[in-house]
C-alpha positions as CSV (number, residue, x, y, z in Angstrom):
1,X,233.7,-72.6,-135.7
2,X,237.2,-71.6,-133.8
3,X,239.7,-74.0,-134.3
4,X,241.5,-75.2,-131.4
5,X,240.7,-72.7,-129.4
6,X,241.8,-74.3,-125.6
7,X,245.3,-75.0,-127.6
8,X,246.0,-71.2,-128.3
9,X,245.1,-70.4,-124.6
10,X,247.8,-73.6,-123.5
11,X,250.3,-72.1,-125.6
12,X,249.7,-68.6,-123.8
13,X,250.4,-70.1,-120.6
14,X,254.2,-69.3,-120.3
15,X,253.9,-65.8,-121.5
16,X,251.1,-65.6,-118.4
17,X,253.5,-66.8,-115.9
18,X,256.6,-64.4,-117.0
19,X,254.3,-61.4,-116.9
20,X,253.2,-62.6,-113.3
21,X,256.5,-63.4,-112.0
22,X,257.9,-60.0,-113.1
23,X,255.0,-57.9,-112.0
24,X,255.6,-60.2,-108.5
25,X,259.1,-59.0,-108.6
26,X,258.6,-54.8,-109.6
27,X,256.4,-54.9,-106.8
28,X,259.1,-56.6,-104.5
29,X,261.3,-53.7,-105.7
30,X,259.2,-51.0,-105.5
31,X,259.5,-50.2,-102.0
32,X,263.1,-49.2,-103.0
33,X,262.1,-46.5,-105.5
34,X,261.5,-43.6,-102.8
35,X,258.8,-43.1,-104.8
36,X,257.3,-41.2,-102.0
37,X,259.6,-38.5,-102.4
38,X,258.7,-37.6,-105.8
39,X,257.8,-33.6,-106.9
40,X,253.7,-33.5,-107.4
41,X,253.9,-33.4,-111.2
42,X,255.5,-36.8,-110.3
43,X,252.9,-38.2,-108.1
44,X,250.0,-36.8,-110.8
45,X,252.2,-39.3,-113.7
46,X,252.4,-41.8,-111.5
47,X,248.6,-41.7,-110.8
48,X,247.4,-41.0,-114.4
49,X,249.6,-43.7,-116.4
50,X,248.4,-46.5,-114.3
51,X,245.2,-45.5,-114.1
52,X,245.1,-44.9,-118.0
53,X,246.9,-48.2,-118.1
54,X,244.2,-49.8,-116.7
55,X,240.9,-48.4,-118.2
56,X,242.6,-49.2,-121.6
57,X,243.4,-52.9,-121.0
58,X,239.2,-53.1,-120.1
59,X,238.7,-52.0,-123.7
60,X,241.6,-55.2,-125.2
61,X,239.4,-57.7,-123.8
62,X,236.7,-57.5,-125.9
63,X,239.2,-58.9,-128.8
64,X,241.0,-61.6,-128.8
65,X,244.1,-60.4,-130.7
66,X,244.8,-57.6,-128.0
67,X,243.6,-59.8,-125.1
68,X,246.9,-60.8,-124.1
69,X,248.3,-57.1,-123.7
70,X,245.2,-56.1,-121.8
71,X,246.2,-59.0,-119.6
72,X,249.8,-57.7,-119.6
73,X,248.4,-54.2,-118.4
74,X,245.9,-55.3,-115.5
75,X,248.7,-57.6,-114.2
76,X,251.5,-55.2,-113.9
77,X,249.6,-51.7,-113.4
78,X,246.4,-52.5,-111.3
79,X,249.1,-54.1,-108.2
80,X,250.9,-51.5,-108.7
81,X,247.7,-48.8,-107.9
82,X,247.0,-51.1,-105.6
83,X,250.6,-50.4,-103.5
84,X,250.8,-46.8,-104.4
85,X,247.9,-46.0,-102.7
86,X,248.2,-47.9,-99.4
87,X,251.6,-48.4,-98.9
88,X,252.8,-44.9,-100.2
89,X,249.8,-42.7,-100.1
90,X,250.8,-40.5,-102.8
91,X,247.9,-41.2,-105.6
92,X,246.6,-37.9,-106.8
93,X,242.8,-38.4,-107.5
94,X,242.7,-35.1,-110.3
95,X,245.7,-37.9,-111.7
96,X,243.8,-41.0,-111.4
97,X,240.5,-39.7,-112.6
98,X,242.1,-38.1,-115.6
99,X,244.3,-41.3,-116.8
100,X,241.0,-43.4,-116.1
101,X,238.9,-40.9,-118.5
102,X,241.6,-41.2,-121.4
103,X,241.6,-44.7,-120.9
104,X,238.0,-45.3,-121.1
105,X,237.8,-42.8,-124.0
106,X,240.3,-44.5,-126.1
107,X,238.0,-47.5,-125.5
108,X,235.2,-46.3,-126.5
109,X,236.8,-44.5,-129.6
110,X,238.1,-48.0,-130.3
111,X,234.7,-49.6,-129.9
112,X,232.8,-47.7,-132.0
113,X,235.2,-47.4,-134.8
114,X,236.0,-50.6,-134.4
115,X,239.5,-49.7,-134.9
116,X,241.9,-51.2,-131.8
117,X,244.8,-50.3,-133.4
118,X,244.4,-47.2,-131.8
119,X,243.9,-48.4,-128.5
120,X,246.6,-51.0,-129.0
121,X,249.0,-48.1,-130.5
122,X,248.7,-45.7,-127.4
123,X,248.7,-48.1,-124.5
124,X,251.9,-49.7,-125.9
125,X,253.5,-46.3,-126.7
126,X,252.5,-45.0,-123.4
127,X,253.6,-48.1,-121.6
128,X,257.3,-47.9,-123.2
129,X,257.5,-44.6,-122.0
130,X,256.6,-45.2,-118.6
131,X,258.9,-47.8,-118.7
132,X,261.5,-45.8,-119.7
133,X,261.6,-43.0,-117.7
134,X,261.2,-45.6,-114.5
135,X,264.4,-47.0,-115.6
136,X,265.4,-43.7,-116.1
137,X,264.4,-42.7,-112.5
138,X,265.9,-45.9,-111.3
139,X,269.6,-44.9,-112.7
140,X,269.3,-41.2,-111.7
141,X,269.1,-42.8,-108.1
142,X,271.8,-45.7,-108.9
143,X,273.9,-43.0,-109.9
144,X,273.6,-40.3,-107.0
145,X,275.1,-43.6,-104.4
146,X,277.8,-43.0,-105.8
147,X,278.2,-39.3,-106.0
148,X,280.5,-37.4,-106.1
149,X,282.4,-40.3,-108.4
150,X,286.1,-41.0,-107.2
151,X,287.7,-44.2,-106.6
152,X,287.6,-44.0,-102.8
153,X,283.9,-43.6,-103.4
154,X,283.9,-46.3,-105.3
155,X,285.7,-48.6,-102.8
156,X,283.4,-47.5,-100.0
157,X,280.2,-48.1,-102.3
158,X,281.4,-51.5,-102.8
159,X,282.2,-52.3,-99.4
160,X,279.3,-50.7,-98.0
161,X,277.5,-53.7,-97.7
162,X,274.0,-52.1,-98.2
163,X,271.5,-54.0,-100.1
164,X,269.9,-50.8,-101.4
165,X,272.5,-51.2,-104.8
166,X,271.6,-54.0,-105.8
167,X,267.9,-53.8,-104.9
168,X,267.9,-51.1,-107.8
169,X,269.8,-53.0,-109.6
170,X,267.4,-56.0,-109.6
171,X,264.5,-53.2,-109.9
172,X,266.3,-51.8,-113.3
173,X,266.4,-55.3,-114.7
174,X,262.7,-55.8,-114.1
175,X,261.7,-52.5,-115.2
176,X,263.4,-53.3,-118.5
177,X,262.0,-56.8,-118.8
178,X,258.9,-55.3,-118.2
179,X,260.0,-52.8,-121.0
180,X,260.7,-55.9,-123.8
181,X,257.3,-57.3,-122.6
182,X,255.0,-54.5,-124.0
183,X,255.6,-56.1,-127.5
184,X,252.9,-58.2,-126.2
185,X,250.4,-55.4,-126.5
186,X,250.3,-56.1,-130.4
187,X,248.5,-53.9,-133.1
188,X,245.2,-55.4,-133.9
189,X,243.4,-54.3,-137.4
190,X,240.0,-55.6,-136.6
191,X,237.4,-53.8,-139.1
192,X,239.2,-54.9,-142.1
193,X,238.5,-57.9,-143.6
194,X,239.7,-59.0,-147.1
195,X,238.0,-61.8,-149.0
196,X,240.1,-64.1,-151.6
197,X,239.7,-66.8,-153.3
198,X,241.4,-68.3,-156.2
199,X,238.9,-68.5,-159.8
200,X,235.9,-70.3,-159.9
201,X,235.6,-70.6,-155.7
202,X,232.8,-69.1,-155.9
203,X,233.8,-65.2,-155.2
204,X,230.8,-63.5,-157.1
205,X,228.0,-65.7,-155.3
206,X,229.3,-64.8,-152.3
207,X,230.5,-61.4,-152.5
208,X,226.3,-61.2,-153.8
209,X,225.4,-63.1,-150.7
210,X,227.0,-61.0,-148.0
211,X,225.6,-58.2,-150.1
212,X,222.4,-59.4,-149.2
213,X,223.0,-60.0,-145.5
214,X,225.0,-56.9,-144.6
215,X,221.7,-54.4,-146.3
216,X,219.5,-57.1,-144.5
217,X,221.0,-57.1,-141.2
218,X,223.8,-54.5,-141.0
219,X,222.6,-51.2,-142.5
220,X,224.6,-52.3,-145.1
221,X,226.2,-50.4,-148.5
222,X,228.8,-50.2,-150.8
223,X,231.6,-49.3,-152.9
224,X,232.7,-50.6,-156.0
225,X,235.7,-49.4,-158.9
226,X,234.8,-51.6,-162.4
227,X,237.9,-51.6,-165.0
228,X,236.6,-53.6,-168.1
229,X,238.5,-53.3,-171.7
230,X,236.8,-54.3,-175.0
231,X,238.5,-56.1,-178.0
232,X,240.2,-52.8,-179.1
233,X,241.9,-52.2,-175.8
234,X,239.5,-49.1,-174.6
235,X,237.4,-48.6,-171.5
236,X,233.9,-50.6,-172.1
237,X,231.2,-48.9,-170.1
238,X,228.7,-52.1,-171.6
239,X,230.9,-54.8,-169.7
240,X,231.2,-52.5,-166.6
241,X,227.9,-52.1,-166.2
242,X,227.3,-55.7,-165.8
243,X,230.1,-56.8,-163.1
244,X,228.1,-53.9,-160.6
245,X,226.4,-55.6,-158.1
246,X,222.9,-54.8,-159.2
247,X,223.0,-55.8,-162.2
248,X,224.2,-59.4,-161.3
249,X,221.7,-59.1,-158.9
250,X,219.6,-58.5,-161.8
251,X,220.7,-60.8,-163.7
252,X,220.4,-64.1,-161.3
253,X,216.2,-62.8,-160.4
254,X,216.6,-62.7,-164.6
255,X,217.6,-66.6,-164.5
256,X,220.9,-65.8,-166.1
257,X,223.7,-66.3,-164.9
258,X,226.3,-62.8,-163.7
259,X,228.6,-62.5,-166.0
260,X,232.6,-63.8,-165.4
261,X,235.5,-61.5,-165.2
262,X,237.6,-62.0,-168.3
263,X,241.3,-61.5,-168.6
264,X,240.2,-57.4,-169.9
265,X,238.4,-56.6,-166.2
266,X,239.1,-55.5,-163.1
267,X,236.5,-55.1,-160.0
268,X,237.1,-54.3,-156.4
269,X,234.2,-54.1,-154.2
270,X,233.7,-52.9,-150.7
271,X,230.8,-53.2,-148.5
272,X,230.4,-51.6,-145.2
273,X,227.8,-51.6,-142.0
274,X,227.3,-51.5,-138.9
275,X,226.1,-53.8,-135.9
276,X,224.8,-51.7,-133.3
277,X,227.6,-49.0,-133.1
278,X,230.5,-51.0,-134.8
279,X,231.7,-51.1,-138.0
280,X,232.9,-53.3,-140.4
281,X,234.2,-53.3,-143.9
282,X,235.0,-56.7,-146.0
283,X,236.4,-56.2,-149.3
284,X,236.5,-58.4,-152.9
285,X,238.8,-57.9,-155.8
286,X,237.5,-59.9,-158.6
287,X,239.5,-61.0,-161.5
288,X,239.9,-63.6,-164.0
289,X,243.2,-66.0,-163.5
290,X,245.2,-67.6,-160.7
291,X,247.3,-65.8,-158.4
292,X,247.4,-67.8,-155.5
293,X,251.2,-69.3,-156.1
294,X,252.4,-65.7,-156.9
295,X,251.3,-64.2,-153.9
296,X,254.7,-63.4,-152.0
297,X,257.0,-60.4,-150.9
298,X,259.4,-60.6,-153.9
299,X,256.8,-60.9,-156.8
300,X,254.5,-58.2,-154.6
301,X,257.6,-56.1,-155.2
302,X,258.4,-57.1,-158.9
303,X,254.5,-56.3,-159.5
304,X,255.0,-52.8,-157.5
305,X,258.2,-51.8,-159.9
306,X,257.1,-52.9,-163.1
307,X,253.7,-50.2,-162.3
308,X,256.3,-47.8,-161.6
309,X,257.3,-48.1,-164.7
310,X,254.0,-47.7,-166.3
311,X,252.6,-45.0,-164.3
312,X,255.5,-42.5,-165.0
313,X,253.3,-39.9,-163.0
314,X,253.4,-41.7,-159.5
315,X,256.3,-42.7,-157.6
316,X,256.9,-45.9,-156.5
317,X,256.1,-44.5,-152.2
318,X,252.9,-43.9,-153.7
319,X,252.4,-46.7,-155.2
320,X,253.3,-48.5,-152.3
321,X,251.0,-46.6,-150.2
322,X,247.8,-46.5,-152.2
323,X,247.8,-49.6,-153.7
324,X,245.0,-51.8,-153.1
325,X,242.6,-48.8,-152.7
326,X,239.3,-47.7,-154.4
327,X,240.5,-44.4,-154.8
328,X,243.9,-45.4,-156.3
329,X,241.8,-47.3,-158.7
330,X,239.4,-44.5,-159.6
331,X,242.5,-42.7,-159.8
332,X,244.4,-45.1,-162.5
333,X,240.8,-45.3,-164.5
334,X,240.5,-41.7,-164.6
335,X,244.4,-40.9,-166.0
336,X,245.7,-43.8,-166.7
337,X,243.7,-46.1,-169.0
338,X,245.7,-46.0,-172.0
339,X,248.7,-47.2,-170.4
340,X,246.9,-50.4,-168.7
341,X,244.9,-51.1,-171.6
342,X,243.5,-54.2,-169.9
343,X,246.6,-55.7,-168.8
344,X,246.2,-56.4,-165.0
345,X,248.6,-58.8,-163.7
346,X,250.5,-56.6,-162.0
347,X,248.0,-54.5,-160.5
348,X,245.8,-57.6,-159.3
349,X,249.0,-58.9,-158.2
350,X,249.8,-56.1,-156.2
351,X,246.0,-55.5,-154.7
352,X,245.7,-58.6,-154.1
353,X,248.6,-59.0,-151.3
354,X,248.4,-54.9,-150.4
355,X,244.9,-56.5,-149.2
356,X,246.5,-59.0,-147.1
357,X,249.2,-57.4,-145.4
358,X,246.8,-54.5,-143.7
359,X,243.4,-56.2,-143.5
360,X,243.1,-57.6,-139.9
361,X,241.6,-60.7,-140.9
362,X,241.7,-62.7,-143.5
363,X,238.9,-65.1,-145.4
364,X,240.3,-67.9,-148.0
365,X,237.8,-69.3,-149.6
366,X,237.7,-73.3,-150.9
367,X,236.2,-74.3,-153.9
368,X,232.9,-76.8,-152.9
369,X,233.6,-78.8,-155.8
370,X,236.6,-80.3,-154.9
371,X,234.5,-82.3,-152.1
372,X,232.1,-83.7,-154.8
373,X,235.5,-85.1,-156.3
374,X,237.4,-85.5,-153.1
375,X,238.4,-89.2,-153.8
376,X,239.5,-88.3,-157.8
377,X,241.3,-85.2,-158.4
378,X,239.6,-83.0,-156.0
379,X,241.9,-84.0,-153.1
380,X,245.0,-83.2,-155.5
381,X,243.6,-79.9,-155.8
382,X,242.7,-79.4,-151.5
383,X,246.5,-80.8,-150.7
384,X,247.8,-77.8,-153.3
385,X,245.7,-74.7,-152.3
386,X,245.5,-75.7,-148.6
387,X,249.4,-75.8,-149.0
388,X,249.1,-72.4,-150.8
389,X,247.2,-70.6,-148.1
390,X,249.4,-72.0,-145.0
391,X,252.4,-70.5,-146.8
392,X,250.2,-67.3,-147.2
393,X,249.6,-67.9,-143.3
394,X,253.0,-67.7,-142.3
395,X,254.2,-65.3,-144.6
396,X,251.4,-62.7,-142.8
397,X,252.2,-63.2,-139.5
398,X,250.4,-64.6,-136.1
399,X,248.9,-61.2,-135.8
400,X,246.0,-61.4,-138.4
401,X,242.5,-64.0,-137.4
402,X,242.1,-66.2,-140.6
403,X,238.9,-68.2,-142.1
404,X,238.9,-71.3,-144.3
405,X,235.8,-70.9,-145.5
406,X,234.5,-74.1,-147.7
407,X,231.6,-72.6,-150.4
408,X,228.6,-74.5,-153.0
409,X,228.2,-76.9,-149.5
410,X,224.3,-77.0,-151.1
411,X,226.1,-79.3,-153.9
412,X,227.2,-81.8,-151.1
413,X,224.3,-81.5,-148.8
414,X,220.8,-80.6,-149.0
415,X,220.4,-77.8,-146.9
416,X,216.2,-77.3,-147.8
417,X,215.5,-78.2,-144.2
418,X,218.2,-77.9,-141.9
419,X,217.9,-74.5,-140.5
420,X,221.4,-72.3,-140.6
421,X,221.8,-72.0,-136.7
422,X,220.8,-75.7,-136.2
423,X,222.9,-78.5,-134.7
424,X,222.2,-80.2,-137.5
425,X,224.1,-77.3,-139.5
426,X,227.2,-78.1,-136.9
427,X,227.3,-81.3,-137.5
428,X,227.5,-80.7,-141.6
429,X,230.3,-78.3,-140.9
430,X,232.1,-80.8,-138.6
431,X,231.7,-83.7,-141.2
432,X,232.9,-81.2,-143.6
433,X,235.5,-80.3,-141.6
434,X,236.8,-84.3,-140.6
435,X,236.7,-85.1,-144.3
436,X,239.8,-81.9,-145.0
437,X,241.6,-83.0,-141.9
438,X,242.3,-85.9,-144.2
439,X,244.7,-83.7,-145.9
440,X,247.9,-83.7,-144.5
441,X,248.8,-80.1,-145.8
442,X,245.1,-79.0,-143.7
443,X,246.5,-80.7,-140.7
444,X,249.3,-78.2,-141.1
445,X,247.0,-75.2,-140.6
446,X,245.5,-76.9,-138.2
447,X,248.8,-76.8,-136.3
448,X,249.0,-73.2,-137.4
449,X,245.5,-72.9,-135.8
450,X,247.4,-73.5,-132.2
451,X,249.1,-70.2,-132.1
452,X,247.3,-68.3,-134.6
453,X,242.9,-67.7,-134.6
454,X,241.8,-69.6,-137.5
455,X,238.1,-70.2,-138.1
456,X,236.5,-72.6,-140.3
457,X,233.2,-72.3,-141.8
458,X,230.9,-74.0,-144.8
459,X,228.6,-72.0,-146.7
460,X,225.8,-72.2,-149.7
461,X,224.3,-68.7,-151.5
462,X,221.3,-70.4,-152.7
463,X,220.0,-73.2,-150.1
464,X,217.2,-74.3,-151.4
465,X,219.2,-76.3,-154.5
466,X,219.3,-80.0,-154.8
467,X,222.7,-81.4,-154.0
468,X,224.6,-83.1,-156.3
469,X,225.0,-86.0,-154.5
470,X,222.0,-88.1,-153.6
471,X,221.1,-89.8,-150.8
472,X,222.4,-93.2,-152.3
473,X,225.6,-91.4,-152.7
474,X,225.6,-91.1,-155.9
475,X,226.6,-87.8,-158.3
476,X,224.0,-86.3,-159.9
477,X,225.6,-84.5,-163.3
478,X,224.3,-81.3,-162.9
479,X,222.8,-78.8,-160.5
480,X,220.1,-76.7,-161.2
481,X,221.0,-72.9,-161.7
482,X,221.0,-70.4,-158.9
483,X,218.2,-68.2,-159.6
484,X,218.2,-66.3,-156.0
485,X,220.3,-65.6,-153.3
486,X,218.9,-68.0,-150.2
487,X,222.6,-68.1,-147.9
488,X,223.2,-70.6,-145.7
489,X,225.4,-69.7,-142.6
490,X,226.8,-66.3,-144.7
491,X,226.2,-64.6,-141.6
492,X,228.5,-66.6,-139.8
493,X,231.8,-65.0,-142.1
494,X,229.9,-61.4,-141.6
495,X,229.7,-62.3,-137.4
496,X,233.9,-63.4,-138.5
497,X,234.2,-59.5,-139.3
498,X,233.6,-58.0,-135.5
């Protein structure tokens, strides 16, 4: 479920009005332009930038991220159509048909690669530009009042009296308003979505999970790069063979459990599909340790310079710029195995918030266990790593979506016979969900959740397990072991993804 969805829209609100009242106003002021007098490559810009304007802001509203500079875009450029074409007369149709056809192909390129930043990219470069050379325009004509410059001309602009001077002057400071404004038309990485969680909150299960939806549902494969070390600090093709995906698979339809990551091995996995004509791509690394109170700018750099150091062959650019990769990985396997030798910190380290800073959206995954002992210890642990990922929040900006996503929920509940798209299902997540709020350092992201698209979601790989609570309330010691993959509500973080 969204979290506070109305909120984010109340907090919009002033950013509405200002783009309103200054589109009002560089209509007002328009009139002064002499647009009409423009050369016919003029009057063809004039007609394909709005026009192009416009057929790309139809393409932002179909995500939320990019909404509001689709909004910024109608509301400034479609008026303005509007009052070049019956006040002036000079739209060129060969203009507005082409700037319509870029603009709905940039859509469409956007939709089906499910890739807005490219849509986002061009409509805000194109709209500075515009911008820019209107200002331009406007102090060309500032400037030629007062030609040939003297100071008796000078004196006699001043005491002219016309309005016409400051009209473009009051059009200039709009046009450059309207110039800061296209900030709002921000980059939106939608197809990537990066999965983390700290150890032991249940990662493997679900990274197995989605596996089984997105080939299920979403034409699903994958990708995966295996670094695993034996005793004697060499590549062990034995323990790599068991962290891939079928052979955990395997292993769980075996009744055994999938074998944990040690401190020696390394795994990122990818998996990609498709719904309908869109893509998506949600990514794992899986390791053994905690990073979550490392993950930061300065120790992401630290991490970066020490690999430098190691990887003699690479420069740091490089490193920088193909960390976090498959292909990097593949890369460091093939040439470099010696000098890791199993030690991963930094590399993890580094992955790990790479990951974060250019996925588009963001899953942190909470450990089900902690709400079996929520009244003991377990609420210790929530206040920390709810602390953790709000810091993680902030430090990534307002312009990634994010998902708390709680897993094991089959240990609190029994799920048997509640049915995933059920109300009944709502109501678990809710209860779930009222329980955290508890938690003063949850409340924070649910503050967070105000200005920034945060999702919240509960989730079980294997529904058909007996919860560890009982009906009475009471804990049961142990669960039964997960001997298929049955999710609960997994589709609901894949839906997350597009």
């Amino acid at each position: 479920m969204r979290i506070h969805s109305s909120l984010k829209l109340l907090y919009e609100l002033p950013a509405v009005g200002l783009v309103l009242l200054l589109s009002f106003f560089f209509l007002w002021f328009a009139g002064t332009l002499a647009f009409s007098q423009v050369s016919w490559p003029g009057a063809f810009l004039l007609s394909f930038f709005p026009a192009f304007f416009v057929a790309s802001a139809s393409g932002m509203f179909f995500h939320e991220q990019s909404r509001k500079g689709g909004f910024f875009l109608i509301a400034v450029f479609l008026p303005f159509l509007y009052f070049l074409s019956f006040d002036l007369g000079i739209l060129r149709a060969n203009g507005l048909l082409l700037g319509l056809l870029a603009g709905g192909l940039l859509d469409w390129q956007a939709l089906h690669n499910n890739r807005f930043n490219l849509l986002t990219g061009y409509a805000r470069a194109g709209a500075r530009l515009f911008f820019f050379a209107l200002g331009v325009y406007i102090l060309v004509l500032v400037l030629e009042l007062m030609y040939p410059f003297s100071g008796e001309r000078l004196g006699a602009f001043l005491e002219s009296g016309s309005e016409r001077p400051l009209d473009l002057g009051l059009a200039l400071l709009v046009v450059l308003s309207l110039y800061q404004l296209t900030g709002l038309i921000r980059d939106v990485r939608i197809s990537d979505v990066f999965i983390y969680g700290p150890s032991r909150s249940g990662k493997t299960f679900l990274l197995l999970a989605l596996y089984n939806h997105f080939v299920n549902f979403y034409g699903g494969t994958h990708r995966e790069i295996i670094l695993s070390y034996d005793t004697q600090g060499k590549l062990s093709k034995a323990n790599e063979d068991r962290l891939r995906i079928e052979s955990m698979l395997a292993e769980i339809e075996s009744g055994d459990m999938p074998r944990s990551t040690s401190r020696a091995d390394m795994a990122m996995y990818e998996l990609s599909g498709k719904k309908g004509a869109i893509p998506i791509e949600f990514s794992f690394i899986d390791y053994s340790g905690e990073y979550t109170a490392d993950l930061g700018p300065e120790n992401y750099a630290l991490a970066v310079n020490k690999l430098d150091e190691k990887l003699e062959r690479f420069n740091i650019n490089t490193i920088y710029r193909r960390i976090g990769t498959i292909s990097f990985l593949e890369q460091l396997k093939k040439d470099y195995a010696k000098e890791l030798q199993g030690e991963f910190h930094d590399l993890i380290l580094a992955s790990i918030y790479k990951k974060m800073e250019t996925a588009g959206k963001i899953i942190f995954l909470v450990d089900g266990d902690y709400l079996l002992d929520y009244h003991l210890e377990g609420r210790m642990e929530l206040t920390r790593l709810f602390g953790l990922y709000s810091r993680l929040m902030d430090l990534l900006g307002s312009d990634k979506s994010y998902a708390l996503v709680v897993t094991k929920i089959d240990k609190f509940k029994d799920l048997s016979e509640i049915p995933e798209e059920s109300a009944e299902a709502r109501e678990i997540e809710e209860e779930i969900y009222k329980l955290l709020s508890k938690t003063d350092t949850f409340r924070e992201i649910l503050h967070r959740a105000r200005k920034v698209p945060i999702y919240f979601y509960t989730v079980s790989v294997d529904a058909t397990l007996t919860p560890q609570f009982s009906k009475e309330g009471k804990m049961i010691e142990e669960q039964q072991r997960i001997t298929q993959i049955f999710p609960w509500r997994v589709g609901e973080i894949a839906k997350f993804g597009f």
